[in-house]
C-alpha positions in Angstrom: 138.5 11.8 22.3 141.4 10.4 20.4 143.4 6.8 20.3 147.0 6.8 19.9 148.4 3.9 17.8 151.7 2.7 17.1 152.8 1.1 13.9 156.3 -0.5 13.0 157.8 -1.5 10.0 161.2 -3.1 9.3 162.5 -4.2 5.7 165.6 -6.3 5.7 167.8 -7.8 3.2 170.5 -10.3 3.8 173.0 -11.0 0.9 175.4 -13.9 0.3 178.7 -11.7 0.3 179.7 -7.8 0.8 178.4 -5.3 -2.2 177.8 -1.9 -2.8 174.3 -0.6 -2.0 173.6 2.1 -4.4 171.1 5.1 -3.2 168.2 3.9 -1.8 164.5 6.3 -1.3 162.8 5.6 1.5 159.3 6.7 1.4 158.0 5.5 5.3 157.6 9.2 7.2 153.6 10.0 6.8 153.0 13.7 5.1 153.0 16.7 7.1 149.9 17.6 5.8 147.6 14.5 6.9 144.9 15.3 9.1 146.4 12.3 11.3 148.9 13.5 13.9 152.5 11.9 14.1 153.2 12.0 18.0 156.7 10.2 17.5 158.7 8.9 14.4 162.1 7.4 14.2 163.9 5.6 11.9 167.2 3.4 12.0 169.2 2.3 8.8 171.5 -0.3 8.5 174.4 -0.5 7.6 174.8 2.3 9.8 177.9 4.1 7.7 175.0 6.1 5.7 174.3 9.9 4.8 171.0 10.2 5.0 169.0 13.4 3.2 165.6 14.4 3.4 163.6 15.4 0.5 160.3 16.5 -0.7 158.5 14.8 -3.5 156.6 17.1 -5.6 153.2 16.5 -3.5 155.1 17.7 -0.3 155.5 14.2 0.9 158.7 13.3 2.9 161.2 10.6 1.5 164.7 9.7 3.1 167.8 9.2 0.4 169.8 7.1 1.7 173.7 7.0 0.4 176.0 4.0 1.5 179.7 4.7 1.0 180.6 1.1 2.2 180.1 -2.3 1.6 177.6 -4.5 3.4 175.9 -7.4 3.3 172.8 -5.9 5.2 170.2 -3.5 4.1 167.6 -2.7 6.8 164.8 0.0 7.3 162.7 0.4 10.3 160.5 2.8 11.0 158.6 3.1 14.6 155.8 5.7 14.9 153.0 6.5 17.2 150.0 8.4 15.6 146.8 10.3 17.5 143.6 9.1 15.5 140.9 11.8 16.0 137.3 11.5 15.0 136.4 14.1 12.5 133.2 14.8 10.5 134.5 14.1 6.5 131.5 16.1 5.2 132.1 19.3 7.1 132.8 22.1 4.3 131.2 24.6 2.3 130.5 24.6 -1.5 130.6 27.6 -3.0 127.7 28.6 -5.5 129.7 27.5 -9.1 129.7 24.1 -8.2 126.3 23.3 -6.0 124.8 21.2 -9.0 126.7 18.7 -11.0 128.1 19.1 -13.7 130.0 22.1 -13.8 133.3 23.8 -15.1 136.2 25.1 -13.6 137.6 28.6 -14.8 140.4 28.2 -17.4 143.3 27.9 -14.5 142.1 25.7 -12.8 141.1 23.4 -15.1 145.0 23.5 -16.2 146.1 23.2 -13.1 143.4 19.7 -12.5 144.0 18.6 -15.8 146.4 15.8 -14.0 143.9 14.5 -11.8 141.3 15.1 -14.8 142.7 12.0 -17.2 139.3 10.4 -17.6 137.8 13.2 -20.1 
């Protein structure tokens, strides 16, 4: 059993005369790899003269770069999507043996590779 939801979200700016934008990033397109599934997305720019290029930040997340080679004295994003919520169980997985009492170490890679997400020792 699933609910579908829809979300928008529009950002606009009106300015008091004609300028030119400079590149804008749009971060508003959820990541491929959420558990939650994206049914439909679209997004509309304006001014609509714009090159738009999609990108990956370095955690696979989507973001739009948006180039204006006009003037304009509008800037608007909106972004309508329709998502499936699904019910799963959070604590279905398996630990493996190395880390079944707390606390434990990681091997030498992977304590490199965590040492980010590891600031607080």
């Amino acid at each position: 059993m699933s609910i579908h939801i829809a979300l928008h979200h529009q950002t606009e700016y009106q300015y008091d005369r004609e300028l030119r934008l400079g590149p804008q990033i749009v971060r508003l397109r959820p990541a491929p790899h959420a558990r939650t599934r994206v049914l439909s997305y679209a997004m509309r720019v304006q001014p609509e003269s714009h090159f738009i290029h999609w990108q990956q930040d370095p955690y696979a997340n989507s973001q739009a770069r948006l180039v204006f080679p006009e003037r304009s004295d509008t800037f608007c994003v909106s972004v309508d999507l329709v998502l499936e919520m699904a019910v799963f169980n959070p604590f279905d997985f398996f630990l493996d043996r190395e880390v079944e009492h707390f606390p434990f170490s990681y091997d030498e890679a992977l304590a490199r590779d965590l040492l980010p997400y590891r600031d607080w020792e």
